[in-house]
C-alpha positions in Angstrom: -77.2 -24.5 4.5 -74.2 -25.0 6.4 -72.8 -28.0 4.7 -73.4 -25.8 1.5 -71.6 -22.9 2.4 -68.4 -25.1 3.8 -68.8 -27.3 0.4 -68.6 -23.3 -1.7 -65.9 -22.5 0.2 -63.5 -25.8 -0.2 -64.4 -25.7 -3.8 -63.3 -21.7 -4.6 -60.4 -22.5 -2.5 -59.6 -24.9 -4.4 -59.9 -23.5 -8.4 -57.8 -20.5 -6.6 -55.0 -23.0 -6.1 -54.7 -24.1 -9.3 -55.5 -20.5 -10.9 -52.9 -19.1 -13.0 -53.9 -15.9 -15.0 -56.0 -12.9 -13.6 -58.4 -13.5 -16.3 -59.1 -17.2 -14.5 -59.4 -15.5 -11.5 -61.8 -12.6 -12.6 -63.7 -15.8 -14.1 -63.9 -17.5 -10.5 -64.7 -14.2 -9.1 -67.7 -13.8 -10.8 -68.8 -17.5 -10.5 -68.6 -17.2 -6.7 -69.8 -14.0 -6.1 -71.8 -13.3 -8.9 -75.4 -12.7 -9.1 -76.4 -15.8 -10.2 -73.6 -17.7 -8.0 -74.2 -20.7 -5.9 -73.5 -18.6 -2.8 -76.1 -15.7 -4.1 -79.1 -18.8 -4.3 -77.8 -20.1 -0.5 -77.9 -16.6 1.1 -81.2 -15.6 -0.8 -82.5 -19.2 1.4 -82.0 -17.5 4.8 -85.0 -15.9 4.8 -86.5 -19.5 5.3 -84.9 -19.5 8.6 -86.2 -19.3 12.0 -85.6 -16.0 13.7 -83.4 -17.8 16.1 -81.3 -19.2 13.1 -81.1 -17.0 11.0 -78.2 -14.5 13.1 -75.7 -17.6 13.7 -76.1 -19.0 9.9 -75.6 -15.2 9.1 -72.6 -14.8 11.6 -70.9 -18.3 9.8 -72.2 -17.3 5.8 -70.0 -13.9 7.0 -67.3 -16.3 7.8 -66.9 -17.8 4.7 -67.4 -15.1 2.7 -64.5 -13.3 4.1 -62.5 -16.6 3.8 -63.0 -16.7 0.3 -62.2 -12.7 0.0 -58.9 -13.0 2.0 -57.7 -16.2 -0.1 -59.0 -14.7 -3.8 -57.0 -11.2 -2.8 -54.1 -13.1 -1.6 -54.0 -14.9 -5.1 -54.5 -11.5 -7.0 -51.5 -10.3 -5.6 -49.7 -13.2 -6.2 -50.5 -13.6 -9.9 -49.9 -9.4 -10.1 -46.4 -9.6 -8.8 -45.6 -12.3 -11.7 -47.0 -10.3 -13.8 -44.9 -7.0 -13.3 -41.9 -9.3 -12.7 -42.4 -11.2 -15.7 -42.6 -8.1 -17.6 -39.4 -6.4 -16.3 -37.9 -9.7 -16.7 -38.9 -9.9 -21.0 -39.2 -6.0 -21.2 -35.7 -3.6 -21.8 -35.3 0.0 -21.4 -32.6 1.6 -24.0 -31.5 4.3 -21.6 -30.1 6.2 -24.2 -33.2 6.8 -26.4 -34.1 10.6 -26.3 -37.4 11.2 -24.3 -40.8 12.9 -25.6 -40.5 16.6 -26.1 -43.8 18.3 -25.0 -45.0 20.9 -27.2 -44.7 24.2 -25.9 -46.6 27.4 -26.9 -44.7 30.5 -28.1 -46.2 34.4 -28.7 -48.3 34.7 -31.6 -46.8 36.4 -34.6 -48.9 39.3 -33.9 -48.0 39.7 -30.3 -44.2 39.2 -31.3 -44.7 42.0 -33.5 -47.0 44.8 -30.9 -43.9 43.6 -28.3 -40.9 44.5 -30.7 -42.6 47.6 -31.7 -43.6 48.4 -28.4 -39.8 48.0 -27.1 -38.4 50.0 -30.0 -40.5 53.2 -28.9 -39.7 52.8 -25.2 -36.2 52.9 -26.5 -36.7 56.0 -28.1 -38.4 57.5 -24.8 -42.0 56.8 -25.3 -44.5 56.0 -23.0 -47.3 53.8 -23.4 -51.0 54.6 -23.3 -54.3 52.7 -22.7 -57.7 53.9 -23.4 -61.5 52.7 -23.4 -62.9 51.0 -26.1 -66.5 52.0 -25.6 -65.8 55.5 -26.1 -67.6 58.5 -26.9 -68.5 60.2 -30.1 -66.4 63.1 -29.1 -63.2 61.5 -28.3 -64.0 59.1 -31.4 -64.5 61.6 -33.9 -65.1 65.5 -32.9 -62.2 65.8 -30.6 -60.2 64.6 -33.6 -61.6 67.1 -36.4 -63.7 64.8 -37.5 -67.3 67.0 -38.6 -70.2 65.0 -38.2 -70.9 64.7 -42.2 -67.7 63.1 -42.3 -68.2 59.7 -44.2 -65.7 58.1 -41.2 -69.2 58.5 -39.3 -71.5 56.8 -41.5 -72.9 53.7 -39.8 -71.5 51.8 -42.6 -68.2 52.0 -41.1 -68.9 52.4 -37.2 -70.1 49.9 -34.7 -72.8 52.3 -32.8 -73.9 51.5 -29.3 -76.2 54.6 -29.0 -76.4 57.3 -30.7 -73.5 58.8 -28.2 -71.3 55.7 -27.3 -69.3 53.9 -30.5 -67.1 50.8 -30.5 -63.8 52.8 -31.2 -63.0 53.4 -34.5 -59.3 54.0 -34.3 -57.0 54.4 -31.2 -56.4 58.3 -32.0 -59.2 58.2 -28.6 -56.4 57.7 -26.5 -53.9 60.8 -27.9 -56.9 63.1 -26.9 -57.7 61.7 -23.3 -54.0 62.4 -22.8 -53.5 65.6 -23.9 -55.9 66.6 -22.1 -55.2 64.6 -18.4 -51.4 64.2 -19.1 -48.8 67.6 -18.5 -46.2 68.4 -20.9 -44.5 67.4 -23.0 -46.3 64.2 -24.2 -44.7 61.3 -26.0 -46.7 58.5 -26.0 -47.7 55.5 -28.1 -51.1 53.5 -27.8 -51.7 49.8 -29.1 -54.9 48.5 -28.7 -57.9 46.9 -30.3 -60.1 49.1 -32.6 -63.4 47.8 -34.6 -64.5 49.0 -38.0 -67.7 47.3 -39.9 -65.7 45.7 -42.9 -66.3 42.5 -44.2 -63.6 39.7 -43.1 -61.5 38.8 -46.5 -57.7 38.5 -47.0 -56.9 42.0 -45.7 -59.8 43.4 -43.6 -61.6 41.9 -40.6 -63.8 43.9 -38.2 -62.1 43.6 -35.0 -57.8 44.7 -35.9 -55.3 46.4 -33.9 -53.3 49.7 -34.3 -50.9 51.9 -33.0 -51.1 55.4 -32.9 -48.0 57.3 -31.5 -48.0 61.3 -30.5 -45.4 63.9 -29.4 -46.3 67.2 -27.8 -43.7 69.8 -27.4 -41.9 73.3 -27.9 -40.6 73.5 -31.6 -41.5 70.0 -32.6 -41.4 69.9 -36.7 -42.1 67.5 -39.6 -38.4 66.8 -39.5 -38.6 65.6 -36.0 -41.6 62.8 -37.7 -39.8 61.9 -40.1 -36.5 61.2 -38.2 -38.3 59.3 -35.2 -40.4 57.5 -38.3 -37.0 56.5 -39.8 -35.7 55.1 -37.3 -38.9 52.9 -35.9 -38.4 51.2 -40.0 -35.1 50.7 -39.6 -35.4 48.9 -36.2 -38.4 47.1 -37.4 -37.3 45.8 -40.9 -33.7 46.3 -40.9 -30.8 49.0 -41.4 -31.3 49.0 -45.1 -34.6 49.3 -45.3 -35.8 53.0 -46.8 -38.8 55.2 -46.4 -40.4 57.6 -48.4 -43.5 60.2 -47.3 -46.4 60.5 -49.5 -48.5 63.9 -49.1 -52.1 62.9 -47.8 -55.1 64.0 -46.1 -56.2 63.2 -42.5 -59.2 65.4 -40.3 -56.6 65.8 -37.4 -53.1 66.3 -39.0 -51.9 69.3 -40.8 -49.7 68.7 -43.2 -50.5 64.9 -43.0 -48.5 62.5 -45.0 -48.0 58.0 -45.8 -45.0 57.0 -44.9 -43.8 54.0 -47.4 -41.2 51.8 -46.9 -38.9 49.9 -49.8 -40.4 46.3 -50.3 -38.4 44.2 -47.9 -38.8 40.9 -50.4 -37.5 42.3 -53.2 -35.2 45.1 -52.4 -37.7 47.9 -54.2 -36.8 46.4 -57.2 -40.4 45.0 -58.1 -42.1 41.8 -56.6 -45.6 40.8 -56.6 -45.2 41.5 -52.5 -45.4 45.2 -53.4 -47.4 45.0 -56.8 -44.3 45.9 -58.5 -43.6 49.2 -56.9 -40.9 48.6 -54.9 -42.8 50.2 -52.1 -44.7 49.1 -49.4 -47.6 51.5 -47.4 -46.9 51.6 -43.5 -48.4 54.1 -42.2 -50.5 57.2 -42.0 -48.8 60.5 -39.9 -48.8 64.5 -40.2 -48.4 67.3 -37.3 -51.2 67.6 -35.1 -53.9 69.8 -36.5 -54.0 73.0 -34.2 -57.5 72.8 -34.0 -57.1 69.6 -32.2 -54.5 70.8 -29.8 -57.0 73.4 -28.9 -59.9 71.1 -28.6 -57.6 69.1 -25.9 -56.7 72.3 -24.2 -53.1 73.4 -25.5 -52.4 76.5 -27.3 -51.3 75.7 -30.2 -49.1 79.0 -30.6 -46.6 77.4 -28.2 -47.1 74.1 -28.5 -46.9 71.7 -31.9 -46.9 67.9 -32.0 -46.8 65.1 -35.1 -48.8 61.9 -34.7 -49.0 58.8 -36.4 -50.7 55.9 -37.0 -50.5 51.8 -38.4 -52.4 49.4 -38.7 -50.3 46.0 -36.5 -52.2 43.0 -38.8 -50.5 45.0 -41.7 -47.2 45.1 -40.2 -47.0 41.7 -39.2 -48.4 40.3 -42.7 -45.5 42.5 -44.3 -43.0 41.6 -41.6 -43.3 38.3 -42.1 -45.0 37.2 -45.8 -48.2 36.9 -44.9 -50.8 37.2 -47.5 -54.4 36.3 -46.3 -55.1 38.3 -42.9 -57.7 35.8 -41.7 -54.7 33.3 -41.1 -53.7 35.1 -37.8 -57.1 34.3 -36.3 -58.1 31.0 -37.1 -55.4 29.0 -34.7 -54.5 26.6 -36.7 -51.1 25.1 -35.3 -49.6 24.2 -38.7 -49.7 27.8 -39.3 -48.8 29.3 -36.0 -46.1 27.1 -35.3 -44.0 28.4 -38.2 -43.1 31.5 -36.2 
């Protein structure tokens, strides 16, 4: 066994001398120490030894093994640093070749749209406002005017929880829980998520965002709606852009009013962005209904307010050309990435 081992050893020494790829040398790798090697069969023969042979054969089969480690790592290192040298040696680096730009994200065209709207308020003095989701039927609906035959409450339009907790229908939840927590005067805008049961197509999903805005004051008038409304269209769309206020009906504004703005695509002339009206729908608004100041705990005999409301998926499908609403929620890159 001895004379076996020495003859395994001279002979792997020897193919590792002449050895000149790592593929030969992962071939004599697996030839010596292999499963099925010659050295495998010699070891598998100690158990045919005496008990007093069998720890000096295993001392000396430890021997060689090492031996034959040492040498074949030796070698791999050998053959690796040709390698890497032959490489640099064949291989050129044109130093002025411009690198690999990483993608980078950037804000959604939804998010860019909330933030500039956001910052144009703020500008103008407004606050902003947060408020539950989950929210009552009160704050949803009653505190708001909203009578409890209204179709607004039919559960074909309203995520119900319970029959006193909804999923909220609009973010007009969050002008009431100020009114009545905040002091005077109020001026305040909330964005947020609202949920109505519509069926997803090209301009209605069941999960959107809005903004409602409110001011509570002394003296405050339609005229003061309409300037502040001005103004937030002309930041938003541009300096020529112009606005126009439709009479309407809403449960907690009285008057109430759309406010329209000229087609941004076309000029007002006609387009098929506006249906060839030259006008675009923006928004709902009005002065707060008294009864709702009263319901929040103001008298309404000394105080007024106006309120409004918009719907942000519209704005940023008008903003930027956007015809199919679904687009903004299905994150596909090609898409995003053009904003």
């Amino acid at each position: 066994m001895r004379d076996k081992l020495l003859e395994i050893k001279e002979k792997t020494l020897k193919n590792l001398e002449v050895t000149e790829s790592l593929k030969q040398l992962e071939e004599i790798r697996v030839e010596t120490f292999g499963k099925k090697s010659e050295l495998s069969s010699v070891l598998k023969g100690m158990s045919a030894l005496t008990p007093e042979e069998r720890p000096k054969m295993g001392q000396f089969a430890n021997e060689i093994r090492e031996a034959i480690e040492s040498a074949f790592n030796k070698v791999k290192t050998e053959l690796l640093n040709k390698e890497l040298e032959l490489k640099m040696s064949t291989e050129t680096i044109d130093i002025s070749m411009p690198g690999k730009k990483n993608a980078l994200g950037h804000k959604h065209p939804l998010t860019t749209v909330i933030d500039d709207i956001k910052n144009i308020f703020i500008g103008m003095g407004y606050e902003i406002e947060e408020g539950p989701e989950i929210e009552t039927d009160y704050y949803n609906f009653e505190a708001l005017n909203i009578p409890a035959d209204h179709p607004a409450k039919d559960e074909q339009d309203t995520f119900y929880i319970d029959g006193k907790f909804v999923l909220r229908t609009q973010t007009s939840n969050v002008q009431i829980r100020t009114m009545e927590n905040k002091p005077l005067p109020i001026k305040i805008i909330a964005p947020g998520r609202v949920y109505r049961s519509d069926q997803v197509d090209a301009t209605h999903s069941p999960v959107f965002h809005q903004l409602e805005g409110m001011v509570v004051d002394k003296d405050i008038t339609m005229g003061d709606l309409k300037g502040a409304l001005e103004v937030f269209a002309k930041e938003l769309f541009g300096k020529d852009i112009e606005v126009r206020f439709r009479p309407h009906h809403f449960p907690f504004t009285e008057p109430s009013a759309e406010m329209d703005v000229s087609c941004f695509a076309c000029g007002g002339s006609g387009c098929r962005v506006c249906q060839d009206t030259g006008w675009i729908e923006m928004l709902g608004c009005g002065m707060v209904h008294p009864e709702v100041l009263s319901r929040s705990g103001i008298d309404p005999t000394i105080y007024s307010g106006f309120a409004f409301g918009m719907g942000l998926e519209r704005v940023a499908m008008q903003r930027y050309g956007i015809l199919d609403l679904r687009l903004m929620y299905e994150n596909d890159v090609n898409f995003l990435s053009q904003f």
